[in-house]
C-alpha positions as CSV (number, residue, x, y, z in Angstrom):
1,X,-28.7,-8.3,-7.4
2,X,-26.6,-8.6,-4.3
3,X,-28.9,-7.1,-2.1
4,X,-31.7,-9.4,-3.5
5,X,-29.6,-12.2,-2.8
6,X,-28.6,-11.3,0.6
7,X,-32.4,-10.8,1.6
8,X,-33.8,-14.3,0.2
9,X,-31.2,-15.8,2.1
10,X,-31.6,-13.8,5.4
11,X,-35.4,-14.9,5.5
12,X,-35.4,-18.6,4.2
13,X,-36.2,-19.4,7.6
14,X,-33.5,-22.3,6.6
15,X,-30.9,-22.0,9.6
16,X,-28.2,-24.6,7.5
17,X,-28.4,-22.5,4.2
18,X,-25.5,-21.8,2.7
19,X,-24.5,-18.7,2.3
20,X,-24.2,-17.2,-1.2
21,X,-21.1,-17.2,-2.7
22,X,-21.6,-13.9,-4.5
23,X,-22.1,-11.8,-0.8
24,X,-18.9,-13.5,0.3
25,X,-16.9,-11.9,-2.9
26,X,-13.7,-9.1,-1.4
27,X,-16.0,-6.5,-3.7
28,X,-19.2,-7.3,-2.5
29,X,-21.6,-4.0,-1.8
30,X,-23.1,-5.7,1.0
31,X,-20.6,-5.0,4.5
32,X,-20.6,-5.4,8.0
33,X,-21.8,-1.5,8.8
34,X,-24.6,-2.7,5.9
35,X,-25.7,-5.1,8.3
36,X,-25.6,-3.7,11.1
37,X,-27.8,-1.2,9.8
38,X,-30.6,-2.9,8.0
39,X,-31.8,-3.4,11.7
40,X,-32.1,0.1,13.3
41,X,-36.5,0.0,13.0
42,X,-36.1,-2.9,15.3
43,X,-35.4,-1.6,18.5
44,X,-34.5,-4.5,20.5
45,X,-32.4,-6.2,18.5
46,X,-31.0,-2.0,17.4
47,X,-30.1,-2.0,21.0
48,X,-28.4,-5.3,21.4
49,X,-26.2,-4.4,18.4
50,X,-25.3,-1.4,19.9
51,X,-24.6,-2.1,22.8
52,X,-22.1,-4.8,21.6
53,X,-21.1,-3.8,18.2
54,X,-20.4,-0.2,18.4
55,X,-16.7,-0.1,17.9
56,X,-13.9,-0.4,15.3
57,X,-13.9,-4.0,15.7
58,X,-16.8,-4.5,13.4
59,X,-15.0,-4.0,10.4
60,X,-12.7,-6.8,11.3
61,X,-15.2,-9.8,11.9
62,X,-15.2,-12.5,9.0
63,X,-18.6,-11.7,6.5
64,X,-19.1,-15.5,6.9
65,X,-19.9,-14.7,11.0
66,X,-21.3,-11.8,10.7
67,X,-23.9,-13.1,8.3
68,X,-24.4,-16.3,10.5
69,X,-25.1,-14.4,13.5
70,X,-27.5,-11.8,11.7
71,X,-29.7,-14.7,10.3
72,X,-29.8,-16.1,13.8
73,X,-31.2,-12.6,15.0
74,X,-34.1,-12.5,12.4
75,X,-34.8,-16.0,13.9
76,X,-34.3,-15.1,17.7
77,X,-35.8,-11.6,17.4
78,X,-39.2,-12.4,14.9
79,X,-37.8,-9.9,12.3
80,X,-40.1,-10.0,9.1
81,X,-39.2,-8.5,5.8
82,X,-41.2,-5.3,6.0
83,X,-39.1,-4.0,9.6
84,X,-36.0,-3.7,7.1
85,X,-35.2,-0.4,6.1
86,X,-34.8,0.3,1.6
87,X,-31.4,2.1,1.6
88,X,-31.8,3.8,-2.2
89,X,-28.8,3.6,-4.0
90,X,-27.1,7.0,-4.2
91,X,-23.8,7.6,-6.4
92,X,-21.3,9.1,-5.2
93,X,-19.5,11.3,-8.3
94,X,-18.3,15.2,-8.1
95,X,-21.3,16.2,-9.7
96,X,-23.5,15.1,-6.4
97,X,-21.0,16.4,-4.2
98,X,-20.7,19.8,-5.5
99,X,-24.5,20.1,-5.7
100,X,-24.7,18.9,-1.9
101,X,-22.2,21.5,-0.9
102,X,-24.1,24.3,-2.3
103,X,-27.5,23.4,-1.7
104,X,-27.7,22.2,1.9
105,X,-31.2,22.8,2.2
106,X,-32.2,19.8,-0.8
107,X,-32.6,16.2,0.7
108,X,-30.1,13.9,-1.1
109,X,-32.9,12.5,-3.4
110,X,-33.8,15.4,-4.8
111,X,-30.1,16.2,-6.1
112,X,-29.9,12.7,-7.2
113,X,-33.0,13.9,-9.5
114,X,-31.6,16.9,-10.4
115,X,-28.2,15.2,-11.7
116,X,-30.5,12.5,-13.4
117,X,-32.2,15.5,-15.2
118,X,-28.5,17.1,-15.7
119,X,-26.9,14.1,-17.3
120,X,-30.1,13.9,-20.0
121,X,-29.5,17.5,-20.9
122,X,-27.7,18.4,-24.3
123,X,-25.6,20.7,-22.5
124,X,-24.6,19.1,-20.0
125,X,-21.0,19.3,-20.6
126,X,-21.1,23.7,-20.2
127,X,-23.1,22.9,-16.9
128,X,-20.2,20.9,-15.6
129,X,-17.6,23.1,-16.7
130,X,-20.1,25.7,-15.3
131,X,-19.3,23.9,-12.1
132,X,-15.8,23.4,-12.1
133,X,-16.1,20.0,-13.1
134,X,-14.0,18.7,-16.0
135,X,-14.4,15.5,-17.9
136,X,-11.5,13.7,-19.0
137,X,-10.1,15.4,-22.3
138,X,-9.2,12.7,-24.9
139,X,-5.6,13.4,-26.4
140,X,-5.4,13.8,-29.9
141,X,-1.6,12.3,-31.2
142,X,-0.2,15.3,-33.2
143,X,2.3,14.0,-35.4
144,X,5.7,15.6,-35.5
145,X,6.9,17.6,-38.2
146,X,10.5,16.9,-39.6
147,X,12.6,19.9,-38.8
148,X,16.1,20.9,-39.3
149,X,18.4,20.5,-36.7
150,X,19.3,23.8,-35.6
151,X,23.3,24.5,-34.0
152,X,22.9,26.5,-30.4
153,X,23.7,29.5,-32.5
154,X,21.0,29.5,-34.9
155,X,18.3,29.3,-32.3
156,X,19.5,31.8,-30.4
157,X,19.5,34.1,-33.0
158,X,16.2,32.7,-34.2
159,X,14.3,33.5,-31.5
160,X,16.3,36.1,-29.6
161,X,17.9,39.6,-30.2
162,X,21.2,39.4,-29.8
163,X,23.6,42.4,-28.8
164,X,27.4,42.2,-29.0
165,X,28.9,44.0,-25.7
C-alpha cells in the first residue's frame, strides 16, 4: 500500500500536496536508495542523480526533502508513470538465500517460485531440514519429578564405582 501511496502522490501533478503521512513513518519500505532508483530508465534525470547523489550522504537527507525534490523532477524532467521501473517484492528468508547460493544460474524470480511451490508442499519441513534449515522447535514444559535428596555419598556410589585405595 505504501508504494501505491507514494506513486499517486508523486504524479498528482499537485506541486503543494502534502505528503502522506504513512511514507513519512521511521518503518516505512519506501527509502532514499528506493527513490533514487525508481528513475534509472530515465536517463537524463539517471544522470543528474548520479552525478550529484552518488555518495553516503544520501542516506542522511530528511524523507520530507528527498521526496520534495523527486516530485519536482517528475515535473521538471516530463516523467510519466510508465518510465518507472516495477521493483517485485522479493523476501529475504534463509530458505531464498541458500537456494541462491547453490543455484547461481536461476534468476531470483524463479527461486522465489520455487520456494512458493516449497512452502505449499506437505513436506516441506524434511526439505528444510534437508537444507540445513531449522525452524524454531517449540519447548514442551516437562514437569519435574519429586525425588529424594541424595547426600554427596549416595550419588557417588549411585552412579559411580567406587574403589577403596
Amino acid at each position: 500500500m505504501p508504494f501505491k501511496t507514494f506513486s499517486n502522490w508523486l504524479f498528482d501533478n499537485n506541486p503543494k500536496s502534502p505528503i502522506p503521512k504513512i511514507l513519512l513513518n521511521y518503518n516505512s519500505p519506501i527509502t532514499n536508495i528506493y527513490v533514487i532508483k525508481l528513475f534509472m530508465k530515465h536517463s537524463q534525470l539517471n544522470s543528474y542523480l548520479n552525478r550529484y547523489f552518488n555518495n553516503i550522504g544520501l542516506l542522511y537527507l530528511d524523507k520530507e526533502d528527498l521526496f520534495l525534490f523527486a516530485k519536482q523532477c517528475v515535473r521538471d524532467f516530463n516523467i510519466k508513470r510508465k518510465d518507472i521501473p516495477y521493483f517485485p517484492y522479493r523476501r529475504k528468508d534463509k530458505l531464498f538465500e541458500i537456494l541462491r547460493y547453490r543455484n547461481p544460474c536461476l534468476k531470483d524470480y524463479d527461486i522465489q517460485h520455487f520456494c512458493n511451490i516449497i512452502d505449499k508442499l506437505d513436506q516441506k519441513d524434511s526439505i528444510y531440514a534437508s537444507l540445513g534449515i531449522e525452524k524454531k522447535i517449540e519447548k514442551k514444559k516437562i514437569k519435574a519429578k519429586k525425588t529424594k535428596t541424595l547426600s554427596y555419598k549416595s550419588f557417588l556410589a549411585k552412579n559411580f564405582t567406587i574403589a577403596e585405595v
